[in-house]
N, C-alpha and C positions, 0 to 999 in steps of 0.2 A: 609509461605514458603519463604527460602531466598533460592538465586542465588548468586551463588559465581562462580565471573567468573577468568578464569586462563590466560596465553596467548597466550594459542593453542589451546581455543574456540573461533573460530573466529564467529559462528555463533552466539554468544552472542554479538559480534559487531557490528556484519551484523545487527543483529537485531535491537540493539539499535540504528544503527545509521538511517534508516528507520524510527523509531518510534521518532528520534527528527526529521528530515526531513519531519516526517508527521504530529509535529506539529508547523511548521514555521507559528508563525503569520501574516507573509505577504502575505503567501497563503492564509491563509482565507481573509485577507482584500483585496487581488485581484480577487478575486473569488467570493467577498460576502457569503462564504460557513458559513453555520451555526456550531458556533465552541461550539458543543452540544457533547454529547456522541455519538448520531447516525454519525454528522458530520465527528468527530474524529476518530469513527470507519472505515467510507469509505475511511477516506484518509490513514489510517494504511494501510487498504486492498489493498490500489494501489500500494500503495510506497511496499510491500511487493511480492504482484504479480510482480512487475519488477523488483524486484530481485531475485525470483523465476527463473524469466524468463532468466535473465542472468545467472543463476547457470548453469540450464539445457542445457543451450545452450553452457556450457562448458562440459554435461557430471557430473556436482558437484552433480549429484541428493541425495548422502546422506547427502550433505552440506543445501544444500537450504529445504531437508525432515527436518532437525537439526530446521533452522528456524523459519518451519512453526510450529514445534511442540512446541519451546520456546512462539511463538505468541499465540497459544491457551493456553499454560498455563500462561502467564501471564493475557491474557482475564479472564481464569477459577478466577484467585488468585482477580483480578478485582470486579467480579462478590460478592466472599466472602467477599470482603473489605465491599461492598459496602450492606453488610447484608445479600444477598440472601442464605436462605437455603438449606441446603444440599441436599436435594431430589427435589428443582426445576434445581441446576449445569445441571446435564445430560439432561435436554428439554432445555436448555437456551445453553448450550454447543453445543447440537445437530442442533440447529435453527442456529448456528454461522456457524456452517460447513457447512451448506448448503450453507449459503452466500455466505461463501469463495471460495469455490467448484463450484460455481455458477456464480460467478465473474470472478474468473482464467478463466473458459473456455472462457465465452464471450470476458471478455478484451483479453485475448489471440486468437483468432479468428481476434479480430479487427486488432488487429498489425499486423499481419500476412499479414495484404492486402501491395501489392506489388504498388499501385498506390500511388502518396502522396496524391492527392485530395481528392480522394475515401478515404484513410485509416483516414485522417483527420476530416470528414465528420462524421463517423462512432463512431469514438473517440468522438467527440463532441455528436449523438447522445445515446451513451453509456451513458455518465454524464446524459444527459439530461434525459434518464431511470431512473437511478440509485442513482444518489447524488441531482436531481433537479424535481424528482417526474414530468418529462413531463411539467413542469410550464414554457411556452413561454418566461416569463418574465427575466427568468435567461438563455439565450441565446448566451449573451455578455461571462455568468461566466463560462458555461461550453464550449464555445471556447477558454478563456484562460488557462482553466484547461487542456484542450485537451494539447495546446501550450505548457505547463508546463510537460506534461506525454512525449510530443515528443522529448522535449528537455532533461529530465532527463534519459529516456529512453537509447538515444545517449550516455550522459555521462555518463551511468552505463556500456554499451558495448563496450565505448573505454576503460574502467578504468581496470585496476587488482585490482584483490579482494583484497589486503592487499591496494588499493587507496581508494578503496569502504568505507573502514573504516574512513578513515582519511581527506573524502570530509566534506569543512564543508558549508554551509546554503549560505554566504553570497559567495561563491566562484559560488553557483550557479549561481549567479546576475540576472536570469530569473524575476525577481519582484525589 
């Protein structure tokens, strides 16, 4: 499957650009995050759910629907690179959606708190759920991942989506 993108897909952008932001490798070496498939995968889902979040919260919901639908198909197309056969796709497909589906709400619940301490708190024990299996030891990694969600979060909500495109990695300067 090729994707041939024009330039009034913007949610081929959106997405892409998500998908190199979620694989900055100075996130992983500041997070100590395991830069593994499972790794890779939670940091897509986040970097994605908050632009999710920002669509919606403009009302884009067939924009940010666009996105999520490019993300699993590029997952599905993933899955076939990587040999899986045709009749596990749909249980391996169906296991992703859960995730995702599973992750928006929580992460979105989290944001949602109106405290910073509180919301902060919650964010850090999100990762700590989620991307750090409850391991005490990685405490430090999911408060700076928190810090990085807070931070990117802000600058996805100040930005227009035609900026959204054109942020790039080291402008972030967060790491």
């Amino acid at each position: 499957m090729i994707f041939f993108k024009k330039k009034s897909d913007t949610h081929f952008y959106l997405y892409e650009k998500m998908a190199k932001l979620s694989r900055n490798i100075n996130l992983y070496k500041s997070c100590t995050f395991l830069d593994s498939i499972d790794g890779r995968f939670e940091m897509l889902l986040m970097h994605v759910i908050l632009l999710v979040r920002r669509l919606n919260s403009e009302n884009k919901d067939g924009l940010s629907q666009s996105v999520v639908d490019l993300m699993f198909s590029t997952i599905d197309l993933s899955f076939r690179e990587e040999g899986v056969g045709d009749l596990s796709i749909p249980k391996k497909m169906k296991k992703v959606g859960k995730v995702f589906y599973g992750r928006i709400a929580s992460l979105d619940n989290v944001l949602k708190i109106e405290d910073p301490t509180n919301r902060r708190e919650e964010i850090v024990k999100y990762f700590m759920r989620n991307a750090f299996l409850d391991d005490k030891k990685y405490i430090s990694n999911a408060i700076t991942l928190s810090e990085y969600v807070i931070y990117l979060e802000e600058v996805l909500r100040n930005s227009k989506i035609e900026d959204i495109i054109k942020i790039e990695i080291e402008e972030l300067g967060i790491f």
